[in-house]
Structure formats: structure tokens, C-alpha cells
C-alpha positions, 0 to 999 in steps of 0.5 A: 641524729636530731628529732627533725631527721628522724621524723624524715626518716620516718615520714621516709619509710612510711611514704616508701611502704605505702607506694609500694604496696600501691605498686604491687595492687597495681601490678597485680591487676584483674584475675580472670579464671583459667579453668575451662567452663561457663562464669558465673556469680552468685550473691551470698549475704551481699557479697558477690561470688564468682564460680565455673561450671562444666560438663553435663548438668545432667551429670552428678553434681561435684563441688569443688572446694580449694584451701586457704592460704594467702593466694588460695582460689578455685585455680587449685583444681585447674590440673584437674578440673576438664578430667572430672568434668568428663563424669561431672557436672563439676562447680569451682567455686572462689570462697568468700574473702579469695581471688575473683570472689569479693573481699569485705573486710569481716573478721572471717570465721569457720562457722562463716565457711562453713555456712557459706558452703552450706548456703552455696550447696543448697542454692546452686547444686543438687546433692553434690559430691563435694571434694574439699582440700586442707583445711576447708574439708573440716568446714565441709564437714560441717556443712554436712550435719545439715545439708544433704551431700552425696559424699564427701572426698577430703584431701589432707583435711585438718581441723588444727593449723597453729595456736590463735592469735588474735593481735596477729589477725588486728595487726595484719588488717590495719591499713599501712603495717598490715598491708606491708606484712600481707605483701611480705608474706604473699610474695612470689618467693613466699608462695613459691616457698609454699608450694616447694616445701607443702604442696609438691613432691617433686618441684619441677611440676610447679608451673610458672603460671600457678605461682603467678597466679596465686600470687595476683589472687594474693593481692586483689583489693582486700585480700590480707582480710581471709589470710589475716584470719587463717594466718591468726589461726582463726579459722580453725574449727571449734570441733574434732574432725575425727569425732565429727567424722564419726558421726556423720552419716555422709559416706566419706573417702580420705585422700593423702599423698604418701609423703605429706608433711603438713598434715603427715599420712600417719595422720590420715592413717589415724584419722581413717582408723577413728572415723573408719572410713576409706583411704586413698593415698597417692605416691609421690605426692604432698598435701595437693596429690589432685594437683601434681598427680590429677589422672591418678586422683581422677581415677582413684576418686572414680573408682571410690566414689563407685565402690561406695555407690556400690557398698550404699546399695548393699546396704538399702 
């Protein structure tokens, strides 16, 4: 093969992986929310964020914090949400850098979530319960040392997802490579993938429409730059979560699905016993117990969060 026709070749496969991912931009289209309430937006540093609210504003507040993964958003608590708005004023948030939310190309950091939900808490909420899932309970917790919460609800948090590679992060957010190995890791099969082997215990409760829409989140203008951090292990917190649980004076409850293998319930048992604090665990469930089992969680939570209103007077 001479220089001419490998350079075709290559000019070939350039060309092809750019219009592809064209394509998939294309297809993908707007995101609109699927939960139930009123649409709103609030500026944060320039950067715009979308959020639903609903119920009773006279109702305590909840906020509502998905995880992080490539088409992570507010949608994770769609099973969910109109059930906790029944006793909430419940506020779900898109995070900066996710879904209906805007997506600046920033090199995204824990200390940037974390002040996010800082700053998001104190402007729009009035001393939330904040429920938190994965990895975005350490950045709630975070926000916790200087924000007044109610309570904290974490579900399967961690503070540890794999070793930081930063290349991995620059290589994920140049324009034709990186946005060739975004598409490849956001896949519907990669999603669906995700969400069969870390989010469901039983598969056949995953809808359609869940992988449809996590992967249209996926692929909105600037997804890969939040991803590219969390693939990269940049987003993991510079603490420990079970020494700053300690210390925190915020009353807490844990909730895990029994068969969780991400983040094992071995490690929730233990993370309760360092910061002695409450555990709920949810049978039949892996990392997204509120999603698969959302009456249950519903009910669990209430009757926690009544326990420690309870436990909170005694005290006084």
C-alpha cells in the first residue's frame, strides 16, 4: 500500500468518524424532563441550570441529587419523584456539565460540585433534606461543613470510583478522538450495559425509555466534558467519607440495596459502623434501590427521617 492510499485511508476514517458523531448529535435532539412539576432555571457562575420542582412550597424542602455517569440527570429519580412530592416540596436538579443543564467545557472537580450544591442549597432551598445517590453523596457531604441541611439521605455513596488518570480525561476531551470514544462509551449497549450489571437487580424493570433517555442526556453539546472527569477519576473527593461523616453534625441515614456490588453492602455496613449512623437496606436491589423499589424507598425514608426528627427532639 503506497503513502497516497494510506493517507486516503486515513482521510477515510477521519471523515467517517466525524460524521458519525454529527449523526449521533443529530439524532439525539433536545431533552426535555419527564418528571411531573414546574421547569425552572437558575444561573451559577454563568452557567445556566435546569430543574423541577413539586408539591407543597409550604412542605419541607428535598433536593434531589442524581449520580454521575455519562447519561446521568435528574431522570434517576422519576420512579420516584410525584411519591415524595406527596410529603415534599421535592427540587431535582440536572448538575452542571449534565443533561438539560448547560456543559462548558471546564476541567469538572468535586470541589466544583460540591459548591455547586453549596450555592444551589443556599439560593433556592430553605434547609433541604438532600437525598444524594453514588458518588454525588461525598460532594453533599461536603457541602454539608458550611451549609445548613436538615438531613442528608445517601444512597450507596462513595468517595472512591478508580485510580486518576488525568491523559485519559485530555484524551476524552479533544474534539474528533475524544468525542469518537465518548459515542463509544455512551452507547445504548454501554448504558444498558450499566444499568444491567450496577443499577438493577432484576432487569426486566428497566424501561426502554430510561436507556433511551439517559442516552439522549449522553449526547447533548458538550456531554463527554463531566464524563471525561469521572471516567479520568477526577472526581473523586480529596477526603474520607467515613471520617468526614464523623464529624458531621448533619443527622444522616444510608440507604443500600442489599445485593449492591459497585459499592457492596459490606461497605455500607462499615461505613455505618465508622460514622454510626443509620442504615436502611432495601432487598432485591443494587446501586439504584429508590429507582427499582420506589415505594419502598418512599416509605423507608419517611419513617427515617421521622425517627430522627424524633431522636433530634429528644435531644433539645
Amino acid at each position: 500500500m503506497n503513502a497516497r492510499t494510506v493517507l486516503g485511508v486515513a482521510a477515510g476514517i477521519v471523515g467517517g468518524a466525524a460524521l458519525s458523531n454529527r449523526l449521533l448529535a443529530n439524532r439525539a435532539g433536545g431533552l426535555e424532563s419527564r418528571l411531573p412539576g414546574v421547569e425552572r432555571n437558575y444561573r451559577w457562575r454563568g452557567i445556566d441550570i435546569e430543574y423541577t420542582v413539586a408539591g407543597e412550597p409550604t412542605d419541607p424542602d428535598m433536593l434531589l441529587l442524581h449520580g454521575i455517569h455519562a447519561g446521568a440527570s435528574s431522570d434517576e429519580f422519576e420512579p420516584v419523584f410525584e411519591r415524595l412530592a406527596d410529603q415534599y416540596h421535592v427540587i431535582a436538579v440536572d448538575l452542571p456539565g449534565f443533561a438539560r443543564s448547560e456543559r462548558p467545557p471546564l476541567v469538572y472537580s468535586p470541589t466544583l460540585y460540591a459548591d455547586f450544591v453549596r450555592d444551589f442549597a443556599s439560593d433556592v432551598t430553605d434547609e433541604p433534606i438532600v437525598v444524594a445517590s453514588s458518588l454525588t453523596g461525598s460532594f453533599a457531604v461536603d457541602a454539608a461543613d458550611e451549609t445548613t441541611f436538615d438531613s442528608l439521605v445517601l444512597i450507596c455513596p462513595t468517595d472512591e470510583t478508580r485510580d486518576e488518570r488525568p491523559r485519559l480525561r485530555s484524551l476524552l476531551r479533544t474534539p474528533l478522538v475524544g468525542t469518537t470514544l465518548y459515542n463509544a462509551l455512551a452507547s445504548k449497549p454501554s448504558i444498558e450495559y450499566f444499568y444491567d450489571r450496577d443499577g438493577y437487580y432484576d432487569s426486566d424493570r428497566l424501561e426502554t425509555e430510561t436507556i433511551d433517555y439517559a442516552w439522549r442526556s449522553a449526547h447533548q453539546p458538550g456531554a463527554r466534558y463531566a464524563p471525561a472527569s469521572f471516567v479520568a477519576g477526577s472526581l473523586d473527593p480529596d477526603f474520607d467519607l467515613a471520617t468526614k461523616l464523623a464529624s458531621l453534625e448533619t443527622p444522616t441515614t444510608l440507604v443500600w440495596g442489599r445485593d449492591a456490588e459497585l459499592v457492596s453492602l459490606r461497605d455500607g455496613r462499615d461505613l455505618a459502623e465508622a460514622a454510626d449512623l443509620e442504615l436502611v437496606v432495601i432487598d432485591y436491589a443494587t446501586q439504584l434501590p429508590h429507582v427499582e423499589h420506589p415505594e419502598k424507598f418512599a416509605e423507608y425514608l419517611s419513617a427515617e427521617l421521622v425517627h430522627s426528627d424524633l431522636e433530634s427532639g429528644r435531644d433539645e
